[in-house]
C-alpha positions as semicolon CSV with decimal commas, in nm:
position;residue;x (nm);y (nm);z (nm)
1;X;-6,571;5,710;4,172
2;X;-6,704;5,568;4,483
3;X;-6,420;5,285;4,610
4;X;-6,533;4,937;4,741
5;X;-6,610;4,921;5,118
6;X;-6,301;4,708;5,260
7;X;-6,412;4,431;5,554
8;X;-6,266;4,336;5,844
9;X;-6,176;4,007;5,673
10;X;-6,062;4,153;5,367
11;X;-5,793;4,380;5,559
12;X;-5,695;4,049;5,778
13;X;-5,613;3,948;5,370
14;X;-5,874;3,654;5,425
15;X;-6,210;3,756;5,161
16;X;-6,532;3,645;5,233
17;X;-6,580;3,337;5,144
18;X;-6,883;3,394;4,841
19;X;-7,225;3,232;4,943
20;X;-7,383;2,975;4,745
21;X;-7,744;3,034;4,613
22;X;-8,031;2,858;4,808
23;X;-8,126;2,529;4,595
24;X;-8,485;2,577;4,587
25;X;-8,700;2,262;4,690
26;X;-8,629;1,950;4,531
27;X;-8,872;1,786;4,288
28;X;-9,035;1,502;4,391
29;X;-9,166;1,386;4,069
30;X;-9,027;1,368;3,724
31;X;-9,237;1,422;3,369
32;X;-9,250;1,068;3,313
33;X;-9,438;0,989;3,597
34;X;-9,685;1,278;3,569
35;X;-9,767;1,136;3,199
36;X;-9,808;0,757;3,365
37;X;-10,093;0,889;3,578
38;X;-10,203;1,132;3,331
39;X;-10,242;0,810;3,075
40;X;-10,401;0,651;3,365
41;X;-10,692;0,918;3,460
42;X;-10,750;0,875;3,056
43;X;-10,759;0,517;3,024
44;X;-10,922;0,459;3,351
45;X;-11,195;0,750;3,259
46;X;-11,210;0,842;2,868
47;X;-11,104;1,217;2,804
48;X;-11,371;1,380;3,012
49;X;-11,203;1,279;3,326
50;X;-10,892;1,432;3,286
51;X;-10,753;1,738;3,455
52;X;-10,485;1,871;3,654
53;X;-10,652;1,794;3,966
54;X;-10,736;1,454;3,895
55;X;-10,377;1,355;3,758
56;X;-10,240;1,532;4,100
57;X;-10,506;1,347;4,322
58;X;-10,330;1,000;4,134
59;X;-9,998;1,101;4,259
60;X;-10,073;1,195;4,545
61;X;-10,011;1,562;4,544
62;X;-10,092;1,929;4,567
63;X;-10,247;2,014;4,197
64;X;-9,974;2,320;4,226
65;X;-9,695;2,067;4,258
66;X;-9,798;1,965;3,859
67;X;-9,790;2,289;3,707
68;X;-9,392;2,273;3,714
69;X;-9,454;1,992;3,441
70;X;-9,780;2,089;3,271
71;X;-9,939;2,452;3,252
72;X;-10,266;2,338;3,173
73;X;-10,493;2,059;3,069
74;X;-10,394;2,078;2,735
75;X;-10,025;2,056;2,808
76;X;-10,135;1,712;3,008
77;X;-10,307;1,598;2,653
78;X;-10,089;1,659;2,451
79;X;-9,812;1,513;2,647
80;X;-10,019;1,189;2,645
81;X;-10,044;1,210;2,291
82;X;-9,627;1,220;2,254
83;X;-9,662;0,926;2,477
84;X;-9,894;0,695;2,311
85;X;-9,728;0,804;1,945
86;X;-9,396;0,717;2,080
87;X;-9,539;0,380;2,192
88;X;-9,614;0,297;1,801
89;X;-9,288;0,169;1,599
90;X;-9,120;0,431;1,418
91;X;-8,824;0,204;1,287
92;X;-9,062;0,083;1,067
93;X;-9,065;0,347;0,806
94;X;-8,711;0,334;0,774
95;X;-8,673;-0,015;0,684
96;X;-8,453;-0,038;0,299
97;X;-8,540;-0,401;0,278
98;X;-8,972;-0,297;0,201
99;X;-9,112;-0,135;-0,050
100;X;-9,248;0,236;0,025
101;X;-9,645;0,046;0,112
102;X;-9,513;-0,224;0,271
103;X;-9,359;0,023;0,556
104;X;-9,661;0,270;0,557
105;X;-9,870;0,001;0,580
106;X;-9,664;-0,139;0,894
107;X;-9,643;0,161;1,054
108;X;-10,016;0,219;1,032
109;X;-10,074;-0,092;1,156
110;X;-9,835;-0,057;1,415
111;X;-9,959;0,243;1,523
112;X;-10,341;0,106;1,512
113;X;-10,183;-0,137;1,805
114;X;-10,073;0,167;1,994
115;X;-10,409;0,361;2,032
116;X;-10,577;0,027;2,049
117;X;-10,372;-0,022;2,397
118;X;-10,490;0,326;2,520
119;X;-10,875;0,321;2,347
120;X;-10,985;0,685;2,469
121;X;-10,689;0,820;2,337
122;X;-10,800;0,757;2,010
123;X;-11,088;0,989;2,109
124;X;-10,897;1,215;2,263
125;X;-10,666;1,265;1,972
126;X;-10,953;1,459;1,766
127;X;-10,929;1,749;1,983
128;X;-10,552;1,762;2,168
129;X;-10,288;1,928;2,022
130;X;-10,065;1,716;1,839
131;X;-9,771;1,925;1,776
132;X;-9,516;1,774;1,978
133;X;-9,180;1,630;1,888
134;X;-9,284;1,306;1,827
135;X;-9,620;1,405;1,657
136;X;-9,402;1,621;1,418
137;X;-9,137;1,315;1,323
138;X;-9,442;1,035;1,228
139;X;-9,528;1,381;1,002
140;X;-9,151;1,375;0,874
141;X;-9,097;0,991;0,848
142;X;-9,445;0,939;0,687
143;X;-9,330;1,215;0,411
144;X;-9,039;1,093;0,371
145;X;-9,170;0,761;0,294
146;X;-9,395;0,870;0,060
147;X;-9,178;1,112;-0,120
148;X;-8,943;0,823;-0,166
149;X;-9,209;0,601;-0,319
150;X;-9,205;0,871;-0,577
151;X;-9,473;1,149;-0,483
152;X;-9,390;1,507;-0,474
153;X;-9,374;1,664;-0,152
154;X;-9,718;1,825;-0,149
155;X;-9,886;1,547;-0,262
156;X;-9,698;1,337;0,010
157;X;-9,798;1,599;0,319
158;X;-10,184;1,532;0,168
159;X;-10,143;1,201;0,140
160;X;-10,037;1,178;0,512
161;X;-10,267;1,363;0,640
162;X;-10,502;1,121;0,480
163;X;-10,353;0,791;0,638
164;X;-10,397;0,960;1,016
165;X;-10,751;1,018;0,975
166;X;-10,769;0,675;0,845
167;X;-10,596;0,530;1,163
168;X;-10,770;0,743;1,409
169;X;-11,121;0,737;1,227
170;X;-11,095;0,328;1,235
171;X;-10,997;0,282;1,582
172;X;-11,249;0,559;1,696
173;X;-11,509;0,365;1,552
174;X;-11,381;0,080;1,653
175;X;-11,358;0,200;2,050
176;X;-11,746;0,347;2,043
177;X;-11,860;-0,012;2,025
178;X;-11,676;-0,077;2,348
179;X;-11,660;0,122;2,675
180;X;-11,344;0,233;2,591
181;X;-11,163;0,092;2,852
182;X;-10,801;-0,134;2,821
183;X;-10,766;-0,406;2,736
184;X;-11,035;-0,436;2,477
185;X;-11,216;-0,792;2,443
186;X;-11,005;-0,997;2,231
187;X;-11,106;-0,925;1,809
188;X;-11,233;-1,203;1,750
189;X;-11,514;-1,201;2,052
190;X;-11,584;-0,830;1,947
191;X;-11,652;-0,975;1,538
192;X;-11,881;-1,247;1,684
193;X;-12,060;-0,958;1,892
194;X;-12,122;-0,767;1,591
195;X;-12,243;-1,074;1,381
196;X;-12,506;-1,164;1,625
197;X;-12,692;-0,806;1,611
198;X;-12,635;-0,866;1,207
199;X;-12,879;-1,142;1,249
200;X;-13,171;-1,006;1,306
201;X;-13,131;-0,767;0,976
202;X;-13,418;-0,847;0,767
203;X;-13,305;-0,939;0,454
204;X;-13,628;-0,853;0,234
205;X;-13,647;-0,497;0,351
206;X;-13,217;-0,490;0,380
207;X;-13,136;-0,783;0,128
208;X;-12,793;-0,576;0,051
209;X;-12,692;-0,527;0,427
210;X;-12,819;-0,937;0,481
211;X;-12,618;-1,019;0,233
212;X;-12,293;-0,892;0,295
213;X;-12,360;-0,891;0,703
214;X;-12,019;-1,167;0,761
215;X;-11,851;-0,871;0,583
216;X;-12,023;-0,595;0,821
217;X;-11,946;-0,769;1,114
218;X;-11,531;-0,763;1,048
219;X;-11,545;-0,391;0,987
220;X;-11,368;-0,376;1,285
221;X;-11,110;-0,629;1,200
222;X;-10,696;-0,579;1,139
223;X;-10,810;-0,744;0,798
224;X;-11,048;-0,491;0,721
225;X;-10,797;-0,227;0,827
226;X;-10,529;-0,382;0,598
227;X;-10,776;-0,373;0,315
228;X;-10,894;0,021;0,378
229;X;-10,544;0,123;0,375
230;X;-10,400;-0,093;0,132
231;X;-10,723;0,067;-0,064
232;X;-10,586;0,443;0,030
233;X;-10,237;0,329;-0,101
234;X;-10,341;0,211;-0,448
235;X;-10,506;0,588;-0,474
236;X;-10,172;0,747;-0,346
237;X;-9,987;0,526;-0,594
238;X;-10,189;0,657;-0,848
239;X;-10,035;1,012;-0,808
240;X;-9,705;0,911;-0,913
241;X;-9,800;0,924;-1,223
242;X;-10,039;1,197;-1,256
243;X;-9,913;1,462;-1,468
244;X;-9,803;1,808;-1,321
């Protein structure tokens, strides 16, 4: 056995006081901030704008500094997906005194206002990953809704799958007819927008598309979203009682 080198403070009977590790350099910027300009870059620029560089170029830094946060692009999406999700009110499904529609349909609606606060993200949601923590509990809560309004679990998973492509889908289309950048023109000037092109429909060679062109022109309404997934929830319904 080889025995411990003894040091000149050790045989005074004072050890060596044990050195700390070096801190290494402090952060300058926390997660929540790199999102806030991330969210920015999209808003600002739709999803073709965004990248590391850009989001460091917002803050001010080195694009190095930002991989402590983010690895990659599509660590920057989908952390701007988390954010804009968490922005959408989650309490909502969990509220005994509605009926299992009544909170879907709130949350949907709810979460409508989100992406409608953020319009590119809406776009940007067809392609990020969306398998963060909050992305995973709307999953959970919206099954668990559904299950408790009587479907089975599989049929519930289907059915909520179904209700985010209704959500995104709407607002998508909804966004194209804009240029996508917050805050949207107020509803209302958007309908009248889409009632004037209606106008010069001609109704003998479109008499179906004339005829119904008030209706056309609110496509993009909350009351037309109400109605398309109040329409979605009479189908779900419907599997309740479908036989095994």
């Amino acid at each position: 056995m080889y025995s411990k080198p003894v040091t000149n403070a050790e045989s005074r009977g004072n050890p060596e006081p044990i050195s700390k590790p070096r801190r290494g350099p402090r952060r300058s910027l926390e997660l929540p901030q790199v999102v806030d300009a991330a969210l920015l870059v999209v808003d600002e620029g739709g999803p073709e704008a965004l990248s590391v560089r850009a989001v460091a170029a917002r803050l001010g830094v080195n694009p190095n500094a930002l991989y402590t946060y983010v690895a990659s692009r599509a660590a920057l999406e989908r952390e701007i997906v988390e954010r804009v999700l968490a922005e959408s009110d989650l309490t909502l499904l969990d509220d005994d005194d509605q009926t299992w529609r009544q909170r879907v349909l709130a949350y949907g609606t709810s979460l409508r206002l989100s992406l409608l606060r953020h319009p590119a993200v809406a776009r940007l949601m067809m392609t990020a990953p969306m398998d963060g923590p909050t992305a995973l509990l709307v999953g959970e809560r919206l099954i668990g809704a559904l299950v408790e309004g009587g479907l089975s679990a599989d049929d519930a998973a289907r059915s909520t799958y179904a209700l985010i492509v209704q959500v995104l889908g709407s607002v998508a289309l909804e966004v194209a007819e804009t240029d996508g950048r917050p805050p949207l023109p107020p509803e209302q000037d958007r309908i009248a927008g889409r009632r004037a092109v209606f106008e010069w429909v001609d109704a003998a060679q479109w008499p179906m598309t004339a005829a119904t062109k008030d209706v056309a022109a609110q496509w993009i309404s909350t009351e037309q979203f109400v109605w398309s997934v109040d329409r979605l929830l009479d189908g779900i319904a419907d599997l309740r009682a479908r036989p095994d």
